[in-house]
C-alpha positions in Angstrom: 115.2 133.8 99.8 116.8 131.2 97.6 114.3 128.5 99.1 111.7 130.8 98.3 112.6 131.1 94.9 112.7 127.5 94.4 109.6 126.6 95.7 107.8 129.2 94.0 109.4 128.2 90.7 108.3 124.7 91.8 104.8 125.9 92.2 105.0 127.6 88.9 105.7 124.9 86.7 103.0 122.4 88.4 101.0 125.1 87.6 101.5 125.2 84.1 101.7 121.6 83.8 97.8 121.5 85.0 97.5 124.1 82.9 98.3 122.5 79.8 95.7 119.6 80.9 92.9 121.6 81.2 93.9 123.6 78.1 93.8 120.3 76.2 90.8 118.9 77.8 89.0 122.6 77.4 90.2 122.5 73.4 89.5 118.5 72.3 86.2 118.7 74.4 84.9 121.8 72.8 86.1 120.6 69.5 83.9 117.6 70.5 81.2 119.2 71.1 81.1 121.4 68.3 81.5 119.1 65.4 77.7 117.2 66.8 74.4 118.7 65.1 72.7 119.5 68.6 69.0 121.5 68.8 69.2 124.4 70.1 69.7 125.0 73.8 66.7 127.0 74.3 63.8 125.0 71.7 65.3 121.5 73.2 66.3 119.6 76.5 68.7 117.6 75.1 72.0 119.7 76.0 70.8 119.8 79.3 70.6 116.4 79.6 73.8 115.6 77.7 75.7 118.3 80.3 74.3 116.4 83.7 76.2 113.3 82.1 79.1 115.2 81.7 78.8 116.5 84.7 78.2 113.2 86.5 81.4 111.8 85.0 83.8 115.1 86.0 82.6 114.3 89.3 82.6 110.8 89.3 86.5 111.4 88.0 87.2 114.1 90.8 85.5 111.8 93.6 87.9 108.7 92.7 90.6 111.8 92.2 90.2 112.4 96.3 89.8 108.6 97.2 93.3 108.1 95.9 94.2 110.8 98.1 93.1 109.7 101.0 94.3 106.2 100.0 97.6 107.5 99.8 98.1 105.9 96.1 99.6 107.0 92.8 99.6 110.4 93.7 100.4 111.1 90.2 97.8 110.0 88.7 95.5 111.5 91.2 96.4 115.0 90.6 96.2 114.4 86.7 92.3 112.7 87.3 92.2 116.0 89.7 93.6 118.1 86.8 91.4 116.7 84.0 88.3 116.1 86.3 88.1 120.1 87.2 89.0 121.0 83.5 86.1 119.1 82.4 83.5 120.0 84.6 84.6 123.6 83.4 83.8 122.5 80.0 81.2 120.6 80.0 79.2 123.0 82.7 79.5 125.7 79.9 80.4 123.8 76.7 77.7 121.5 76.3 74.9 124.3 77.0 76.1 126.6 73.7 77.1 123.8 71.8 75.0 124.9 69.0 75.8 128.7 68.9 79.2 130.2 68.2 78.5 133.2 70.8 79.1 133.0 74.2 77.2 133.3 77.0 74.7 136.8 77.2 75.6 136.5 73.4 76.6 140.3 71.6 73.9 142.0 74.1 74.9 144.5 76.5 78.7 144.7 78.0 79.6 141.4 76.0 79.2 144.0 72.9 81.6 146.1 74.2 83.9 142.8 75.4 83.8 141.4 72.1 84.7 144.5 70.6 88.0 144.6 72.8 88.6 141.3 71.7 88.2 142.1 67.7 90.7 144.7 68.1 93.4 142.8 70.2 93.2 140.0 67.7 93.6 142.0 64.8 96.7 143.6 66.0 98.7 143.0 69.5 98.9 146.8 69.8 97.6 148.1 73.5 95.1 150.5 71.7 91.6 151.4 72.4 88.7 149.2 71.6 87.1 151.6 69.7 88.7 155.3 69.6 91.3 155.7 67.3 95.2 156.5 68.7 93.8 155.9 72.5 95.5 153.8 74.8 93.0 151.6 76.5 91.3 152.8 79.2 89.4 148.9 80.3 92.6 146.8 81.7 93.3 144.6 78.5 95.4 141.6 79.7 92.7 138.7 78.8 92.0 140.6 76.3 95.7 140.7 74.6 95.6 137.0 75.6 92.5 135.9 74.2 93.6 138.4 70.9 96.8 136.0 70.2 95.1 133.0 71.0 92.6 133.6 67.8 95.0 135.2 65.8 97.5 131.5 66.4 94.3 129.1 65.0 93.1 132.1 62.2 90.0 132.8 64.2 88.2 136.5 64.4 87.8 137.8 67.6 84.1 137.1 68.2 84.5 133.6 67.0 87.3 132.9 69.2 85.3 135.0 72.4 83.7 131.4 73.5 86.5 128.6 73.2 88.9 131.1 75.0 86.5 132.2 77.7 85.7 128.8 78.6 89.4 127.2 78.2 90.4 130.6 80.6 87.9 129.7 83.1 88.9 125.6 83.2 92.9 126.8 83.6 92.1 129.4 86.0 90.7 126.4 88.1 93.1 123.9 87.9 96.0 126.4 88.9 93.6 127.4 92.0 93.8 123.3 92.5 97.4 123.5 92.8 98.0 126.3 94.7 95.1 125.1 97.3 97.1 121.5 97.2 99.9 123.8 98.5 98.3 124.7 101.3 95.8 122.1 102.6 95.3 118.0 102.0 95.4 117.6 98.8 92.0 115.6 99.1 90.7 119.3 101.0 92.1 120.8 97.9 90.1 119.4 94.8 86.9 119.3 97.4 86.8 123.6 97.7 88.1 123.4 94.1 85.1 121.8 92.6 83.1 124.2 95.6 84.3 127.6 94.6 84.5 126.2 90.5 80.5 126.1 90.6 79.8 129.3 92.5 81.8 131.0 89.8 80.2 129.1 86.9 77.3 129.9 88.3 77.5 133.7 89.5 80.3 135.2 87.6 81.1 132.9 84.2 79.1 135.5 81.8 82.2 137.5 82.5 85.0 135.7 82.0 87.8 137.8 82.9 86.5 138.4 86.2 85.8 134.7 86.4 89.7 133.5 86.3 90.4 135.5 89.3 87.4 135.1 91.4 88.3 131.5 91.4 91.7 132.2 92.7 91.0 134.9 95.1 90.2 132.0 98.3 93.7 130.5 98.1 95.2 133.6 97.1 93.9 135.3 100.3 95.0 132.1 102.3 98.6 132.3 100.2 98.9 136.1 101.4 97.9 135.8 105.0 100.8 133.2 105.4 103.0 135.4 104.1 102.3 138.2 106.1 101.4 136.3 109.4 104.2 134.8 110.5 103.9 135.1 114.4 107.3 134.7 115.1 108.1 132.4 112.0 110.9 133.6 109.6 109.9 132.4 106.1 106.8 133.4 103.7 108.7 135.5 101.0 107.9 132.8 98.9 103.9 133.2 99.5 104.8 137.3 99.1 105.9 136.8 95.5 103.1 134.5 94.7 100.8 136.9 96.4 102.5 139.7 94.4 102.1 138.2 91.2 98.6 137.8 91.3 97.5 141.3 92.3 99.7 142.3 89.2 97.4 139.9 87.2 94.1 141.5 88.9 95.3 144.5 87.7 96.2 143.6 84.2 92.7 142.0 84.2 90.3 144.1 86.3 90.6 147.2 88.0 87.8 146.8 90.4 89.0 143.0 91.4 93.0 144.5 91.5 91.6 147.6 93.9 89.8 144.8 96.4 92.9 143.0 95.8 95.1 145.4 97.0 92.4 146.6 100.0 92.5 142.9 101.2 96.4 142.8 100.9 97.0 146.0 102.9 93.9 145.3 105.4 95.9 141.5 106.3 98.8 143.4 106.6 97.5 146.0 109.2 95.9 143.1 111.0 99.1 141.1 110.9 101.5 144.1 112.4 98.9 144.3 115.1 99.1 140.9 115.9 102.6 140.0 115.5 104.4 143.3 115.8 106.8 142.3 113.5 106.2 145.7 111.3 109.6 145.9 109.4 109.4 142.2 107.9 105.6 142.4 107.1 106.9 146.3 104.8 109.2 144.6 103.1 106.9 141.7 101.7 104.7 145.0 101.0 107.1 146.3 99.0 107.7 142.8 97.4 103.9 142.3 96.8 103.8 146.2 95.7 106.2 146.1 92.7 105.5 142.4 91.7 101.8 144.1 91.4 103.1 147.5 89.8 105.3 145.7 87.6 102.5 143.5 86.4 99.8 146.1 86.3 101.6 148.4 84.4 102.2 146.2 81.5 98.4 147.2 80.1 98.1 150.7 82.0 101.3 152.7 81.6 100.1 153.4 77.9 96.7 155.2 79.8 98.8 156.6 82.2 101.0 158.1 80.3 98.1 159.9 77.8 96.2 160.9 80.3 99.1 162.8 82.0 97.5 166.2 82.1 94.2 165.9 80.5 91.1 166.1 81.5 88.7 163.6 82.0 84.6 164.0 82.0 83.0 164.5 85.1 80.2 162.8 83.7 79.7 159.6 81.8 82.1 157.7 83.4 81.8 153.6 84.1 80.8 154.1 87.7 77.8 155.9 86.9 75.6 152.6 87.9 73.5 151.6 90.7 71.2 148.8 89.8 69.6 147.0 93.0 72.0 144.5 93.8 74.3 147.9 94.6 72.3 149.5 96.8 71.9 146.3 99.5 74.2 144.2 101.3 74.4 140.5 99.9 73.7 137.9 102.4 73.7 134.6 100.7 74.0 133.0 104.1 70.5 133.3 104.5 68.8 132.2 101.4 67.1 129.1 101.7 69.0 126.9 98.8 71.7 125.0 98.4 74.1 128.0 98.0 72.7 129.2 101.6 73.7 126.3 103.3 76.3 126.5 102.1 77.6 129.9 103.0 75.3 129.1 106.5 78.2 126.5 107.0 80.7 129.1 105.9 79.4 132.1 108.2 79.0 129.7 111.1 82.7 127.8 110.4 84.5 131.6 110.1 82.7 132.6 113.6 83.6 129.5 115.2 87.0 129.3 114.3 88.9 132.6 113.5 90.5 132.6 116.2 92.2 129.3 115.7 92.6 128.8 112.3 94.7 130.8 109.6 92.2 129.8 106.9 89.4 131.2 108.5 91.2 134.2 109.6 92.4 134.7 106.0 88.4 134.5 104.2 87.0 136.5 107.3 89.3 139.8 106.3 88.1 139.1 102.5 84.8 138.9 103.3 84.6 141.6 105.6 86.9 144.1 103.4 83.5 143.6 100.7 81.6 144.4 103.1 83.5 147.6 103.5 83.8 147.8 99.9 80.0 147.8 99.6 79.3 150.6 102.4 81.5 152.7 101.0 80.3 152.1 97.5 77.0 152.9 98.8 78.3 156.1 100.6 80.0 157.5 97.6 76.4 157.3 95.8 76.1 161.0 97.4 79.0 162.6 95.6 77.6 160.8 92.0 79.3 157.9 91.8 79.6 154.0 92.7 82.2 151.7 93.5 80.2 149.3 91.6 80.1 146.4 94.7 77.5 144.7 92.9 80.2 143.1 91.1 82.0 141.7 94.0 78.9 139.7 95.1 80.5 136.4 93.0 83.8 137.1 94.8 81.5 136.8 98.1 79.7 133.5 97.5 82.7 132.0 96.4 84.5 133.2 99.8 81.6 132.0 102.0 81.6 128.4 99.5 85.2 127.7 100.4 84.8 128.3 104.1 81.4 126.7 104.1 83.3 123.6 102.4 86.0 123.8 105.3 83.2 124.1 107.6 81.4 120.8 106.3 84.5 118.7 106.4 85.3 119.4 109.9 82.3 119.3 111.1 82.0 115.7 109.5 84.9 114.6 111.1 83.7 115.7 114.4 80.7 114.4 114.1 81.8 110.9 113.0 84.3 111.3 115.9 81.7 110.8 118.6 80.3 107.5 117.0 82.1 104.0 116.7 81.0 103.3 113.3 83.1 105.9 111.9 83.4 105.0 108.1 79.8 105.3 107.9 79.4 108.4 109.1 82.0 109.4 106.9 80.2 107.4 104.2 76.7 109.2 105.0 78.4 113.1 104.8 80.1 112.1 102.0 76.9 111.0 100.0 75.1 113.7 101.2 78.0 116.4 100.3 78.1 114.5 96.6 74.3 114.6 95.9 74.2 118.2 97.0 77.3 119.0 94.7 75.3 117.8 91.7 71.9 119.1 92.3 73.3 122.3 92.3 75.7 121.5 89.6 73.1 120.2 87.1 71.1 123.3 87.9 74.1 125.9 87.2 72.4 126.1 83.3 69.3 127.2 84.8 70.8 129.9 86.5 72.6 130.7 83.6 69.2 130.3 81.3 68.9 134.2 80.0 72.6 134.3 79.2 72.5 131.1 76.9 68.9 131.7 75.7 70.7 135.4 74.7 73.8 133.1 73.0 71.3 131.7 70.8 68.8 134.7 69.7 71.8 137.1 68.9 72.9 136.9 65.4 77.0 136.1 65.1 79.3 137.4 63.1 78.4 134.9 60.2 75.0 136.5 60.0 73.5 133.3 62.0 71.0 133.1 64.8 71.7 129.5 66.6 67.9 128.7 67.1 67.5 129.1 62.9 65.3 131.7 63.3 65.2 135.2 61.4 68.4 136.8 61.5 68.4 140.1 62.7 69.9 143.3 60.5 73.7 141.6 61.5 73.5 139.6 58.5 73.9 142.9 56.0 77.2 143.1 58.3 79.1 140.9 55.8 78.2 143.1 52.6 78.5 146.4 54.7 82.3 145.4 55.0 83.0 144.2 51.8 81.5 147.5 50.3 83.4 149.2 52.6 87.1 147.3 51.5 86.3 148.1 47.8 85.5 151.8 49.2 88.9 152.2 51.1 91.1 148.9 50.5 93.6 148.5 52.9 93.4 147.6 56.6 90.2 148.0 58.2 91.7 149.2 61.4 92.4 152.3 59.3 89.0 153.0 58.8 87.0 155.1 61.0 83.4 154.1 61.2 80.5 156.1 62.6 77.2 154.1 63.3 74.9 153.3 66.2 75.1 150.2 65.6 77.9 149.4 67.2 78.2 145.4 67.3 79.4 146.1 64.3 82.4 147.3 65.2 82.5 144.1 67.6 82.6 141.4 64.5 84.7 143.7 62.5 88.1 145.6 63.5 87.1 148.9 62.0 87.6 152.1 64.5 85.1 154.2 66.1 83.9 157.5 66.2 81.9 156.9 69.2 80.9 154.2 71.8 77.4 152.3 72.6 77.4 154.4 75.6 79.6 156.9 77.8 80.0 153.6 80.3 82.2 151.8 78.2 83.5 155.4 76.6 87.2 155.7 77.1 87.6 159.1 79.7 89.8 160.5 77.6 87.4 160.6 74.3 85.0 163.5 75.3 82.2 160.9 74.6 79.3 164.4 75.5 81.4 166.9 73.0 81.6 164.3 69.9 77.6 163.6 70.9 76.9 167.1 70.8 79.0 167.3 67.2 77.0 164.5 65.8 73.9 166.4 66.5 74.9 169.8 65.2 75.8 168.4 62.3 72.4 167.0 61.5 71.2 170.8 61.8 73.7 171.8 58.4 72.0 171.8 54.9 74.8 171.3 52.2 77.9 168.9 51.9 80.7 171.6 52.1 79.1 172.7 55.3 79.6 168.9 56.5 83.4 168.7 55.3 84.0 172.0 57.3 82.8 171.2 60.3 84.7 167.8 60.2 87.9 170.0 59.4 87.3 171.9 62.6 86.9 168.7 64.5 89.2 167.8 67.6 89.3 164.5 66.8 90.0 162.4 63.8 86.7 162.7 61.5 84.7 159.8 60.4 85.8 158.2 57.3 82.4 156.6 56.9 78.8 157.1 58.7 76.4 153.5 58.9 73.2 155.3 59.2 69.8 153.5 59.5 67.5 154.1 56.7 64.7 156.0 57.4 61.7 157.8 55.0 62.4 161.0 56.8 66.0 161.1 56.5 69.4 158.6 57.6 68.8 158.3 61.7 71.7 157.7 64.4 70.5 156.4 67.7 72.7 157.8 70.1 73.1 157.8 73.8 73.4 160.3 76.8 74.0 159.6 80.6 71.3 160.2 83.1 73.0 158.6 86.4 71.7 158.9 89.1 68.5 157.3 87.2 67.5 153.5 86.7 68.2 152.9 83.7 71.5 154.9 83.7 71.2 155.6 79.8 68.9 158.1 77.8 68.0 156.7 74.0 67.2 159.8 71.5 67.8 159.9 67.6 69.1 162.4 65.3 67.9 162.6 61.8 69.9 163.9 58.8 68.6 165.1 55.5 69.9 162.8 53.0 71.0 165.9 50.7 73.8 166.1 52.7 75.3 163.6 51.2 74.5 164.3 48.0 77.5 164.7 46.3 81.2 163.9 44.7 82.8 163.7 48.1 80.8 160.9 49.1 79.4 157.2 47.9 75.9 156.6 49.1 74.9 152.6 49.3 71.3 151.5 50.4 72.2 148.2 52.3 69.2 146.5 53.6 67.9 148.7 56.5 71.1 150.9 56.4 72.8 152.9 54.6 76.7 153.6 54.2 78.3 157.1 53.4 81.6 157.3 53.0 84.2 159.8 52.2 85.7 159.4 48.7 89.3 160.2 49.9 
């Protein structure tokens, strides 16, 4: 155990070493790249071109990165080129793109509202509280959340403006510790080859959310890591892979639930497989038990506040986050047989794991991944039938960058056996190698188009400055900054004290106020009642005075708003609100409720026209 212990801890600080190289590269590069008066992304080609040079030289830097391996020289300065090479290509693939906007990618639309809402409220205060209901433990897991929140709050940044450095310097570290732990347990040449592999594929698939990202990129070696731990075949050893393997399912759950519950399916399915094969079942439950409280211990850092509310109450049988079923959900993903780059790919992959999973831990170790999403994806589609989802539409990243690692392992052995059975040797080497690098960056210099709706979206959403990237017209955002400041003079203090009211909910994603309610029951907290406080919104828009308003707040469950950002209307102030309809496609109903501005018409409230809103709030 004390080996174990050592080489972990050996593993660890290599780890942070790289990660302080790609948190430095991510930082001066992005700084770079933001002090340059580029045209916008979507109006102009000239990001795109400036990327592909980027690009070209990460490459260019990782290619020499594996020649020195293979040469056998300065392995030191190898793994740094490796280090900085991977970093970079991070960056650049996702810097250089929204180099002229301040929002990330998919911009404020959609779920990155309700992400940049959970990162306002962890940078305003480290406190595990909800993202938008007041005294609520958070129900979404917030670890890169709480990160990202102290990140901004060290350099004086808000939380939406700090959203796209920390996204894309979380994504280039995630990458280069996947680099070391892959250099662990293959060449080291192998290593930064699948690195750069499985890299794209997320950039590509899974970078718009970027706490999903970091751990889709470790999940390959991290499957390899926990297969030697628990296949031994006779072997003593592999504690050391255990509490590596341990600590990372604690960091899936701290960062995802869905990508800790595969986790943990994956974990528990090697180990069934393992007992079988090996028989060694009292070894293979104690590095269980290892794995499970390295993982509970982690884990419950950001859910035993939830746990511990939600003791005994109830939660809404409707409404709930799983209540989704777009199309990728209701099919199995088979990237192996689309006819692109990323199909050959995984063609090489499906054909490699078939070929040699018998013989070969690393392909043993992908196959029970892939096939436990498989699973995963049945049973989500099973479930369907009860009114719910296991939401396996988002594991189709964590697939594709499975079937990229083994498709990478199935390229480089098949070269070698290929150039095995011919005398001139280096040049078939020479001619898979060329043919492996020019593939690598036409589908690396095409990972922006892929991503063309998110950045486009980066740079027609208005930030929290009031700006649209593409110096068009703003949208209403930019009455956001005069909305607060009336709101300070109305209730000076901390706006985390504040309970805001309002549709318009992005709001409450550039600014830390609370909420009275969320965009939609999908990103509702279970324990908020999202359907009763709808259903009290719209009674009270049936009441005719202002002391029939104040009573019904008094009667209220829940902490009443301290101020209501309507949209102006002739007819009266309008809320837009929302109500589930799952099983339909779309999942979400749109309806508005009007209320008759004389009930707000008097002492125990200030009224403010403010462009196309208006603010009530309670004077007290």
């Amino acid at each position: 155990m004390r080996s174990a212990v050592r080489a972990v801890g050996t593993a660890v600080g290599e780890m942070l070493a790289a990660s302080v190289v790609a948190a430095i590269v991510a930082g001066v590069g992005l700084y770079a790249f933001g002090k340059v008066e580029w045209p916008a992304y979507n109006s102009s080609n000239v990001l795109h071109a400036v990327t592909t040079v980027g690009q070209v030289g990460t490459l260019v830097a990782l290619g020499i990165s594996v020649l020195l391996y293979r040469a056998g020289r300065w392995p030191w300065i190898a793994r740094l080129l490796s280090w900085a090479g991977l970093s970079g290509y991070v960056t650049v693939t996702l810097g250089v793109p929204l180099a002229a906007t301040k929002l990330y990618l998919h911009g404020i639309t959609a779920d990155q509202e309700f992400r940049t809402e959970f990162l306002t409220r962890l940078t305003d205060s480290p406190a595990l509280r909800d993202m938008t209901y007041p005294d609520m433990a958070p129900y979404y897991p917030a670890g890169w959340f709480w990160i990202g929140g102290r990140v901004a709050n060290l350099f004086g940044l808000s939380g939406w403006a700090a959203f796209k450095p920390f996204a894309v310097a979380s994504i280039a570290v995630a990458a280069v510790v996947a680099l070391v732990l892959w250099s662990r347990l293959i060449r080291s040449d192998w290593a930064v080859m699948v690195s750069v592999a499985v890299t794209a594929m997320v950039l590509a698939y899974n970078s718009p959310e970027p706490y999903g990202a970091v751990l889709t990129v470790l999940i390959p070696p991290v499957l390899v890591l926990a297969w030697g731990a628990l296949n031994r075949d006779g072997r003593s050893g592999g504690w050391g892979a255990a509490i590596g393997t341990g600590a990372f399912v604690g960091l899936a759950g701290s960062f995802y639930t869905l990508y800790f519950g595969v986790t943990v399916l994956m974990v528990c399915a090697m180990a069934l497989v393992a007992a079988y094969l090996t028989r060694q079942y009292l070894t293979i439950f104690l590095k269980l038990v290892v794995i499970g409280t390295l993982a509970a211990m982690g884990t419950g850092l950001v859910w035993a506040p939830y746990l511990i509310e939600s003791f005994g109450a109830i939660t809404p049988e409707t409404g709930s986050a799983t209540h989704y079923l777009p199309d990728a959900g209701a099919r199995l993903s088979l990237p192996m047989l689309s006819f692109s780059l990323v199909g050959i790919l995984c063609m090489f992959g499906t054909v490699w794991l078939f070929l040699r999973v018998r013989t070969s831990r690393r392909a043993q170790s992908l196959a029970i991944g892939i096939v436990v999403i498989y699973l995963w994806t049945l049973a989500s589609m099973t479930v369907t039938v009860i009114g719910r989802t296991l939401l396996s539409f988002r594991l189709e990243p964590v697939l594709i960058a499975l079937l990229a690692a083994a498709g990478v392992f199935g390229f480089l052995e098949f070269s070698r056996s290929w150039a095995a059975k011919y005398e001139k040797r280096s040049a078939c080497r020479m001619v898979a190698a060329g043919l492996a690098g020019l593939a690598c960056l036409s589908f690396t210099q095409n990972i922006p188009g892929i991503l063309d709706r998110e950045i486009t979206l980066a740079y027609t959403d208005t930030d929290g400055a009031g700006h649209r990237a593409d110096r068009r017209a703003a949208s209403a955002t930019t009455y956001y900054a005069q909305i607060d400041s009336e709101l300070q003079k109305l209730r000076p203090g901390l706006r985390r004290d504040t309970v805001v009211l309002t549709a318009d909910t992005s709001f409450l994603s550039y600014y830390p106020y609370l909420g009275f309610q969320a965009l939609t029951s999908h990103y509702a907290n279970p324990l908020s009642e999202f359907a009763q406080r709808a259903k009290a919104i719209e009674s009270w828009s049936k009441l005719t005075t202002p002391a029939e308003v104040e009573q019904a707040w008094a009667k209220l469950p829940w902490r009443a708003p301290d101020a209501i950002l309507f949209r102006y209307d002739p007819n009266g102030y309008t809320l837009r609100l929302a109500e589930d309809v799952y099983p339909n496609n779309p999942n979400v109903k749109r309806y508005t409720v009007s209320f008759d501005p004389k009930l707000f018409e008097s002492s125990d409230f200030t009224v403010q026209r403010i462009g196309p809103f208006v603010l009530v709030v309670r004077n007290r």
